[in-house]
C-alpha positions as CSV (number, residue, x, y, z in Angstrom):
1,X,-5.9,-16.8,43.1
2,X,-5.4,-13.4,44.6
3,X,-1.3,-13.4,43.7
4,X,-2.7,-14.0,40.2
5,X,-5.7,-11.1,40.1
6,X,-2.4,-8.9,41.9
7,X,-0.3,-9.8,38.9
8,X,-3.1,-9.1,36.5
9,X,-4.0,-5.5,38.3
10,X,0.2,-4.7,38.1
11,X,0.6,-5.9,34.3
12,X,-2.4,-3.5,33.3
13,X,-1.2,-0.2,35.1
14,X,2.2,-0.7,33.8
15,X,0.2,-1.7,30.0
16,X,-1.7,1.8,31.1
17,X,1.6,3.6,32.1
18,X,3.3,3.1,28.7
19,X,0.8,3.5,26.7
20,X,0.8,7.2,28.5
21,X,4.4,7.8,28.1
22,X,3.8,6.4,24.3
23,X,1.5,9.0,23.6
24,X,3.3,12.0,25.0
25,X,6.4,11.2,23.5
26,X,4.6,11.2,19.5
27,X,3.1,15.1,20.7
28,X,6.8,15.8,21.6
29,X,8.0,14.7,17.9
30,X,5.3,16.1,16.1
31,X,6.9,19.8,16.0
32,X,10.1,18.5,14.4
33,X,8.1,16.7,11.9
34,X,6.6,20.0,10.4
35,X,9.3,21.5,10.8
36,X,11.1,18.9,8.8
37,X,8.6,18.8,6.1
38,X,8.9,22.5,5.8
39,X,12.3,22.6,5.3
40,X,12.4,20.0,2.6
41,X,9.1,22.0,0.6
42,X,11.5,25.0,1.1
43,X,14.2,23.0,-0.4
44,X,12.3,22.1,-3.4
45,X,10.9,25.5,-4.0
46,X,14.2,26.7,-3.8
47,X,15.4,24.5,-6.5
48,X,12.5,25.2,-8.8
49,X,13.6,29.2,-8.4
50,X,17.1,28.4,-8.9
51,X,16.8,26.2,-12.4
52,X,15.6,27.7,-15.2
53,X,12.6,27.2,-16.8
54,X,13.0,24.1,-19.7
55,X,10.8,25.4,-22.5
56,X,7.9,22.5,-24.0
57,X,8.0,20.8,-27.1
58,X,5.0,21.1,-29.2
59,X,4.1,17.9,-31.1
């Protein structure tokens, strides 16, 4: 019984451990993420400047 409470004790700290390493690694990303979504609003802006106005139709 105690090898199994052992076993039990392990597989939670290394459940514990990941879940740690998990979480740091998404704050690492997030950065590059706004900076991605940045670049592509920058992108589309840029396109909107670049092509002229299309004039409306009135019905």
């Amino acid at each position: 019984m105690q090898l199994e409470s052992q076993l039990a004790a392990h597989h939670a700290t290394d459940l514990r451990d990941r879940a740690e390493s998990h979480r740091l690694a998404a704050e690492a990303r997030r950065p590059r993420e706004l900076r991605t979504r940045l670049g592509w609003t920058l992108v589309e802006v840029g396109l909107r400047l670049a092509n002229p106005p299309r004039p409306a139709f009135a019905h």
